[in-house]
DSSP file (Angstrom, degrees, kcal/mol; ACC not computed):
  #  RESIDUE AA STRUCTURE BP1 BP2  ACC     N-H-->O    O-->H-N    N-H-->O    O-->H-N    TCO  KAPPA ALPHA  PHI   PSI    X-CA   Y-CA   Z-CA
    1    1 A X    >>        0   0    0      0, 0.0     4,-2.0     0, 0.0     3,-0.7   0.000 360.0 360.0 360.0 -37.8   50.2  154.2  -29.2
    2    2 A X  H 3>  +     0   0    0      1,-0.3     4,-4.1     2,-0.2     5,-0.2   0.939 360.0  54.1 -32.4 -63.4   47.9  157.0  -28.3
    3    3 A X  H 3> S+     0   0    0      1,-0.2     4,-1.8     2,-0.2    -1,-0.3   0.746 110.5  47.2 -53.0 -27.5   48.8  158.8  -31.6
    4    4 A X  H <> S+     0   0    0     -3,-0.7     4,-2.4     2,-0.2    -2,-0.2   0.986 110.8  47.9 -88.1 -73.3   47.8  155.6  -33.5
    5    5 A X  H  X S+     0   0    0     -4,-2.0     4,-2.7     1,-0.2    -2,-0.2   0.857 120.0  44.6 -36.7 -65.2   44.2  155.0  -31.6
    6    6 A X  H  X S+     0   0    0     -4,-4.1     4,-4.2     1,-0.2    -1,-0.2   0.881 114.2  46.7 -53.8 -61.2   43.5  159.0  -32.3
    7    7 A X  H  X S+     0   0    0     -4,-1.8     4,-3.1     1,-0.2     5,-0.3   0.960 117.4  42.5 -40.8 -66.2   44.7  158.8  -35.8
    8    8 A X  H  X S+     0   0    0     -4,-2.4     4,-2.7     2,-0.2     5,-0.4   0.948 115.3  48.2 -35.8 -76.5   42.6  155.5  -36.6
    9    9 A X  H  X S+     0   0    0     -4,-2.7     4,-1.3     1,-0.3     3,-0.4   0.871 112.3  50.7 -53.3 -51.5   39.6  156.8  -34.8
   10   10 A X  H >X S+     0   0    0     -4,-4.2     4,-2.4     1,-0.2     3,-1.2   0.914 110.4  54.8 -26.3 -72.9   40.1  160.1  -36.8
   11   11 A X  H 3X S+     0   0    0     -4,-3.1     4,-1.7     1,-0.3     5,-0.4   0.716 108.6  43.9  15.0 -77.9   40.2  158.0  -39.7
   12   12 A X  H 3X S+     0   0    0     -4,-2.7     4,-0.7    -3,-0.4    -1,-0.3   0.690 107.2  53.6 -73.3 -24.7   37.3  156.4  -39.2
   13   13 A X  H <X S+     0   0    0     -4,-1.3     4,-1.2    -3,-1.2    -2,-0.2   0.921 108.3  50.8 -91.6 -37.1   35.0  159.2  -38.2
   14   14 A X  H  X S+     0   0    0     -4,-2.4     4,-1.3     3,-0.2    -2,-0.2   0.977 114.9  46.3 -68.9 -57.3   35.8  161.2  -41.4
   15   15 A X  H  X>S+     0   0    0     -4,-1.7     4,-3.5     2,-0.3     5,-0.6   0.971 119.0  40.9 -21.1 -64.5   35.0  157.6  -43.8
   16   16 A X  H ><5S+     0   0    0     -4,-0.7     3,-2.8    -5,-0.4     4,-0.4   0.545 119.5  44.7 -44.6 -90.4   31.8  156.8  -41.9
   17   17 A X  H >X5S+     0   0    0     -4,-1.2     4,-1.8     1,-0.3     3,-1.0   0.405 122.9  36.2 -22.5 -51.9   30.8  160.6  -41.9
   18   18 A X  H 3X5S+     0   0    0     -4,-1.3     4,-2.1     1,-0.3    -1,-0.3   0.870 116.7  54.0 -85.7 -43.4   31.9  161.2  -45.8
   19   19 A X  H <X5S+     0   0    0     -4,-3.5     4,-2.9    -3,-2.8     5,-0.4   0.753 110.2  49.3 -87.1 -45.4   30.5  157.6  -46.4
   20   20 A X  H <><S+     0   0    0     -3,-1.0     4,-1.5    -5,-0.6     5,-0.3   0.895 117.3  40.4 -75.4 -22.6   26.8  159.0  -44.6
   21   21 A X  H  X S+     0   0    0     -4,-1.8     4,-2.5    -5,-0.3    -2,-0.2   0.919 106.8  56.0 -84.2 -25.8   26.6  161.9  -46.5
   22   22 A X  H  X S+     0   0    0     -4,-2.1     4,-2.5     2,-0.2    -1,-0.2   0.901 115.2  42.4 -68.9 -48.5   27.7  160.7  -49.9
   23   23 A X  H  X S+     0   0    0     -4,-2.9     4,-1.8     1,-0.2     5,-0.3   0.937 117.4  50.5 -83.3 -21.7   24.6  157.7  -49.7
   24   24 A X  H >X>S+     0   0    0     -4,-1.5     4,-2.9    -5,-0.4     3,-0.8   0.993 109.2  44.8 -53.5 -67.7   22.2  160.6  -48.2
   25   25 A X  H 3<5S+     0   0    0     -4,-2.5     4,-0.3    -5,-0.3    -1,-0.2   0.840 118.1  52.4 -52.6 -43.3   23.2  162.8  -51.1
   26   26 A X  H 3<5S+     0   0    0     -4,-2.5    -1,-0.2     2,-0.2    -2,-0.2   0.863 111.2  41.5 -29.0 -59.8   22.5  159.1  -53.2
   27   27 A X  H XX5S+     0   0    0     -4,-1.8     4,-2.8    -3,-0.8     3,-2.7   0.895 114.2  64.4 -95.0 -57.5   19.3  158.4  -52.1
   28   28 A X  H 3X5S+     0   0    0     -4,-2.9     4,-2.0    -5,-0.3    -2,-0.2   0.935 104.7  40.8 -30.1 -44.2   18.5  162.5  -52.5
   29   29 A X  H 34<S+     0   0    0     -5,-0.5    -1,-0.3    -4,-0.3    -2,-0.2   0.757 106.9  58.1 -97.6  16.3   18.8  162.7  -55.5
   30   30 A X  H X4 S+     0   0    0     -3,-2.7     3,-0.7     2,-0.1     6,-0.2   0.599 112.4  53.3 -93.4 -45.8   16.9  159.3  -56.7
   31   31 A X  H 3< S+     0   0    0     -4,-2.8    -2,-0.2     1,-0.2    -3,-0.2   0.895 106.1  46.1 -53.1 -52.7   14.0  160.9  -54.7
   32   32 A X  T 3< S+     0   0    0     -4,-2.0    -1,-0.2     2,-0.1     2,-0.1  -0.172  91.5  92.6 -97.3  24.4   14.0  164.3  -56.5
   33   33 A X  S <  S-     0   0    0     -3,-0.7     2,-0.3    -5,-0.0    -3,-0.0   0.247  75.9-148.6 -67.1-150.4   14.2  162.6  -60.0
   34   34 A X  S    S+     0   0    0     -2,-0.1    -2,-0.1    -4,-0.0    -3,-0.0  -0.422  70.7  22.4 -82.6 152.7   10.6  162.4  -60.7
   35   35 A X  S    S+     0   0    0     -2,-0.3     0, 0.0     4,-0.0     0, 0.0   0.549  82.7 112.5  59.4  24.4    9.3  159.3  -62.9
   36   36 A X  S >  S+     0   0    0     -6,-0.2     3,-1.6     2,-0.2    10,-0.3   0.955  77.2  54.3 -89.2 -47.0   12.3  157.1  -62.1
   37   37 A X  T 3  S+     0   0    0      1,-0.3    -1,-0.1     9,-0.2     9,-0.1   0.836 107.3  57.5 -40.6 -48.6    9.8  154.8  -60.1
   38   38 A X  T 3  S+     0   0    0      7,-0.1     2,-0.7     8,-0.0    -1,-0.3   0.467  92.4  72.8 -83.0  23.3    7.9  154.8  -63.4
   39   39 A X    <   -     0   0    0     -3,-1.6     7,-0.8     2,-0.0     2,-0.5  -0.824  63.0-166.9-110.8 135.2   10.4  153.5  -65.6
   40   40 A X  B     -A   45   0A   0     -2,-0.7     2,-0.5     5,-0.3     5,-0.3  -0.961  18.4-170.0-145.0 158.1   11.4  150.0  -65.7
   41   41 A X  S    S-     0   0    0      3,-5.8    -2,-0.0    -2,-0.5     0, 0.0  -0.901  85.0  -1.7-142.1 107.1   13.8  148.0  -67.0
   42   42 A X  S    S-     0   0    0     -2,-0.5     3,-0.1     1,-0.2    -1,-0.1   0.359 123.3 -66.2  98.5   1.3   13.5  144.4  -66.8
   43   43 A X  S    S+     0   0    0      1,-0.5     2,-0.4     0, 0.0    -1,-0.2   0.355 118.6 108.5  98.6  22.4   10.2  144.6  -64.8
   44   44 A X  S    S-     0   0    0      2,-0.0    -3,-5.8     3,-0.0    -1,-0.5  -0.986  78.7-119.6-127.4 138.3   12.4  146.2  -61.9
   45   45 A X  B >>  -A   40   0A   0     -2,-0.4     3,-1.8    -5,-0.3     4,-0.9  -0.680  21.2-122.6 -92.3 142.5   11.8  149.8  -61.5
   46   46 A X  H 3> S+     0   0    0     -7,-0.8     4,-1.2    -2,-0.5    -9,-0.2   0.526 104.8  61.9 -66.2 -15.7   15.0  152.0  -62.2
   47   47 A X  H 3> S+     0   0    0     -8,-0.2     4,-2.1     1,-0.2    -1,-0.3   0.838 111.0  42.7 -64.9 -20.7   15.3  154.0  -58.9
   48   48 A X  H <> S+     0   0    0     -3,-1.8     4,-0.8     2,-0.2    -2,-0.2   0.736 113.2  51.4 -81.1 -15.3   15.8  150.3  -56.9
   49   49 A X  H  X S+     0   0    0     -4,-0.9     4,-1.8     2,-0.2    -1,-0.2   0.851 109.3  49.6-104.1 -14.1   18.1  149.2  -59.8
   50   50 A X  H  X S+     0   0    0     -4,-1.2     4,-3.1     2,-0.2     5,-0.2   0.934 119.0  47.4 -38.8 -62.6   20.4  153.1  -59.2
   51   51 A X  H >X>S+     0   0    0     -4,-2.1     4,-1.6     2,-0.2     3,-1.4   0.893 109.3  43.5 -48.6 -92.2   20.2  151.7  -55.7
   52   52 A X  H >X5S+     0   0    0     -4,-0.8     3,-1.1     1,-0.3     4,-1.0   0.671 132.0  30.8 -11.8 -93.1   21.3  147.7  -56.2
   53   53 A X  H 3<5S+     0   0    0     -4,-1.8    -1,-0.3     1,-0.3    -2,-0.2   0.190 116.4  50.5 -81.0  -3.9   24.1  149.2  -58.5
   54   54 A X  H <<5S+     0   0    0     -4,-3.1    -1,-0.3    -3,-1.4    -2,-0.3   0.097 110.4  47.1 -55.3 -10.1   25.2  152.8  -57.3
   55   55 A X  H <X5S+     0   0    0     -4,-1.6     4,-3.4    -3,-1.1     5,-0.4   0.637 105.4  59.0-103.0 -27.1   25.8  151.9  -53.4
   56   56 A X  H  X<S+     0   0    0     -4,-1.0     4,-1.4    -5,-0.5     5,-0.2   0.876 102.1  50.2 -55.7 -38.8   27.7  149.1  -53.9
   57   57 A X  H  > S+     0   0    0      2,-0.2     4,-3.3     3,-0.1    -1,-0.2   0.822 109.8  49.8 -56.6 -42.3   29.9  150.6  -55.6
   58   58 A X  H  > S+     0   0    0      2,-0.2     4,-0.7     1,-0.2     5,-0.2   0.979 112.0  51.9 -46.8 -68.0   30.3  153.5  -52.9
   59   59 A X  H >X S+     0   0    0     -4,-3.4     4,-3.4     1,-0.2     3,-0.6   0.895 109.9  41.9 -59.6 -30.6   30.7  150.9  -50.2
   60   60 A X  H 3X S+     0   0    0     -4,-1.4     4,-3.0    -5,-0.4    -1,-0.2   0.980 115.6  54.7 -82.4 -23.9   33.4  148.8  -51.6
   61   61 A X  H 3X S+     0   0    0     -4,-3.3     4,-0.5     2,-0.2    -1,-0.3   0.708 111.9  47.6 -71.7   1.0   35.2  152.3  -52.8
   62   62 A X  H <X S+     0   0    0     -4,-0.7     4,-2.4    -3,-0.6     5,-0.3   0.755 115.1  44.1 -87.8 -36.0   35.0  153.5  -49.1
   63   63 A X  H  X S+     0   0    0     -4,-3.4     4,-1.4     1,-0.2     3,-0.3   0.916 102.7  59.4-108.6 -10.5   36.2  150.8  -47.9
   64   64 A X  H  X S+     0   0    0     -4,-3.0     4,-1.7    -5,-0.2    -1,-0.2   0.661 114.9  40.0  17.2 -62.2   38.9  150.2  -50.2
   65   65 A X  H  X S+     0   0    0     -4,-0.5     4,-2.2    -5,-0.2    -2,-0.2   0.646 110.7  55.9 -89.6 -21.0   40.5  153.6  -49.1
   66   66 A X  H  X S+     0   0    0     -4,-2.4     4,-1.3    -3,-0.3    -2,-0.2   0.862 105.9  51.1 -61.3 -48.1   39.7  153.3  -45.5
   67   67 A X  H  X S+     0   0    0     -4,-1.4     4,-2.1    -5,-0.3     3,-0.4   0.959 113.0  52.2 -75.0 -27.4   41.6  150.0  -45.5
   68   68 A X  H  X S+     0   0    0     -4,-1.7     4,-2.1     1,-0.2    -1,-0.2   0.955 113.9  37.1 -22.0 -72.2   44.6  152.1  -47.3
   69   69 A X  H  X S+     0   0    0     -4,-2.2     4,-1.0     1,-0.2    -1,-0.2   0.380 112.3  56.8 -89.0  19.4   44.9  154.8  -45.0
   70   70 A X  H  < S+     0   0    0     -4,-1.3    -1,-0.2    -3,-0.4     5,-0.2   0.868 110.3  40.9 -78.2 -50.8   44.4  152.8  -42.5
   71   71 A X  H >X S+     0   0    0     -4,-2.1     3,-2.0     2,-0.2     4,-1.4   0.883 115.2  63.0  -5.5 -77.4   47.4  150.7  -43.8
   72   72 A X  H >< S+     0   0    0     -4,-2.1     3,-1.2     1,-0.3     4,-0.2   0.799 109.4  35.3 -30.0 -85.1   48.8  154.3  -44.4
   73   73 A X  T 3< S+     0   0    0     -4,-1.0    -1,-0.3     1,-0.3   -65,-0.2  -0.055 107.4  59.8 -87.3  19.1   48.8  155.2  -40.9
   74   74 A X  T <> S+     0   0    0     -3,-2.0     4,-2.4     2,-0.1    -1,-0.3   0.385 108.7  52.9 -99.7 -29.4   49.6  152.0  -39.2
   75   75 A X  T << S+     0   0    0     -4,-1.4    -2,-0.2    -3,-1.2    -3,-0.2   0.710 102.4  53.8 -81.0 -22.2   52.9  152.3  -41.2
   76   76 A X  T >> S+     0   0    0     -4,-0.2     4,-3.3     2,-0.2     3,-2.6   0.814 108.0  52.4 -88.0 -45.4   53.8  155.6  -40.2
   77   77 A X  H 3> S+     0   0    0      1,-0.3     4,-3.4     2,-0.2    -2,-0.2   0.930 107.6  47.3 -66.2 -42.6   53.5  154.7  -36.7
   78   78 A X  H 3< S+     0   0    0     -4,-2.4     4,-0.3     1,-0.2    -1,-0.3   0.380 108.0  60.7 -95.3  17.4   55.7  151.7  -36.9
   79   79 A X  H <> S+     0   0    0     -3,-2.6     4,-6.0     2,-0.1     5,-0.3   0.631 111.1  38.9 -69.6 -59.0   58.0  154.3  -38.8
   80   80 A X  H  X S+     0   0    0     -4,-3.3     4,-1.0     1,-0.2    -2,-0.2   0.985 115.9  52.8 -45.2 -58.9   58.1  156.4  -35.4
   81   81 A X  H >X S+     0   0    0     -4,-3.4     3,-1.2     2,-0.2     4,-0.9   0.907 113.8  45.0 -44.3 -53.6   58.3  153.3  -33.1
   82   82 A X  H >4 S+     0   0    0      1,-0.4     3,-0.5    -4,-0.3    -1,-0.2   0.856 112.6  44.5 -68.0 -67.5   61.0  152.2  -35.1
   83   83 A X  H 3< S+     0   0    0     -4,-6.0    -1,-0.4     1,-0.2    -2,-0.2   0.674 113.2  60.3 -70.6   0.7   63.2  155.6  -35.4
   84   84 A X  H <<        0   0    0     -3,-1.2    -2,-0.2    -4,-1.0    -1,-0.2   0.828 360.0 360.0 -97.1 -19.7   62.5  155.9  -31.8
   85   85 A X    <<        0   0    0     -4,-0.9    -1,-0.2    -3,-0.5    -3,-0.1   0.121 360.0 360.0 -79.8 360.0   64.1  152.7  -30.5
Protein backbone atom coordinates (compact mmCIF):
# COMPACT_ATOMS: atom_id res chain seq x y z
CA UNK A 1 0.00 0.00 0.00
CA UNK A 2 3.10 2.12 0.72
CA UNK A 3 4.22 1.67 -3.02
CA UNK A 4 0.76 3.02 -4.14
CA UNK A 5 0.66 6.32 -1.60
CA UNK A 6 4.42 6.97 -2.97
CA UNK A 7 3.54 6.33 -6.53
CA UNK A 8 0.30 8.61 -6.38
CA UNK A 9 1.96 11.30 -4.45
CA UNK A 10 4.86 11.04 -7.07
CA UNK A 11 2.23 11.33 -9.50
CA UNK A 12 0.90 14.21 -8.29
CA UNK A 13 3.88 16.30 -7.60
CA UNK A 14 5.24 15.87 -11.14
CA UNK A 15 1.28 17.07 -12.69
CA UNK A 16 1.01 20.04 -10.32
CA UNK A 17 4.79 20.94 -10.85
CA UNK A 18 4.57 20.45 -14.88
CA UNK A 19 1.06 21.93 -14.62
CA UNK A 20 2.83 25.29 -12.60
CA UNK A 21 5.34 25.75 -15.02
CA UNK A 22 3.49 25.17 -18.21
CA UNK A 23 0.76 28.24 -17.04
CA UNK A 24 3.95 30.34 -15.82
CA UNK A 25 5.52 29.73 -19.10
CA UNK A 26 1.54 30.78 -20.44
CA UNK A 27 1.19 33.86 -18.71
CA UNK A 28 5.14 34.64 -19.77
CA UNK A 29 4.85 34.77 -22.78
CA UNK A 30 1.30 36.87 -23.04
CA UNK A 31 3.36 39.41 -21.03
CA UNK A 32 6.42 39.67 -23.39
CA UNK A 33 4.10 39.99 -26.47
CA UNK A 34 3.89 43.57 -26.63
CA UNK A 35 0.48 45.27 -28.03
CA UNK A 36 -1.67 42.21 -27.26
CA UNK A 37 -3.40 44.45 -24.59
CA UNK A 38 -3.92 46.73 -27.45
CA UNK A 39 -5.74 44.66 -29.73
CA UNK A 40 -9.27 43.68 -29.30
CA UNK A 41 -11.52 41.53 -30.54
CA UNK A 42 -15.05 41.88 -29.61
CA UNK A 43 -14.35 44.90 -27.27
CA UNK A 44 -12.35 42.22 -25.06
CA UNK A 45 -8.67 42.76 -25.27
CA UNK A 46 -6.75 39.66 -26.75
CA UNK A 47 -4.26 38.80 -23.96
CA UNK A 48 -7.51 38.06 -21.42
CA UNK A 49 -9.20 36.24 -24.32
CA UNK A 50 -5.38 33.82 -24.81
CA UNK A 51 -6.07 33.52 -21.17
CA UNK A 52 -10.10 32.54 -21.02
CA UNK A 53 -9.22 30.10 -23.95
CA UNK A 54 -5.55 28.84 -23.60
CA UNK A 55 -5.68 27.64 -19.75
CA UNK A 56 -8.64 25.89 -19.95
CA UNK A 57 -7.51 23.94 -22.19
CA UNK A 58 -4.24 23.13 -20.13
CA UNK A 59 -6.29 22.36 -17.03
CA UNK A 60 -8.74 19.92 -18.37
CA UNK A 61 -5.52 18.23 -20.46
CA UNK A 62 -3.64 17.88 -17.07
CA UNK A 63 -6.16 16.61 -15.63
CA UNK A 64 -7.26 14.28 -18.11
CA UNK A 65 -3.80 12.52 -17.91
CA UNK A 66 -3.39 12.75 -14.22
CA UNK A 67 -6.75 10.94 -13.85
CA UNK A 68 -5.14 8.22 -16.40
CA UNK A 69 -2.08 7.51 -14.76
CA UNK A 70 -3.56 7.73 -11.88
CA UNK A 71 -6.02 4.94 -13.14
CA UNK A 72 -2.55 3.53 -14.57
CA UNK A 73 -1.12 3.10 -11.37
CA UNK A 74 -3.91 2.08 -9.26
CA UNK A 75 -4.18 -0.86 -11.69
CA UNK A 76 -0.73 -2.00 -11.50
CA UNK A 77 -1.00 -2.21 -7.79
CA UNK A 78 -4.05 -4.29 -7.74
CA UNK A 79 -1.99 -6.31 -10.40
CA UNK A 80 0.77 -6.91 -7.55
CA UNK A 81 -1.93 -7.41 -4.77
CA UNK A 82 -3.40 -9.83 -6.83
CA UNK A 83 -0.22 -11.95 -8.09
CA UNK A 84 0.77 -11.76 -4.57
CA UNK A 85 -2.26 -13.55 -2.89
Amino acid sequence: MRSLIRSQLRLGLVFAGGFCLATALFVAAIVLVPGLDEQFVAGVPVAWLLLAFGLYPLVITVGVLYARAAARNEARFRQLAEDET
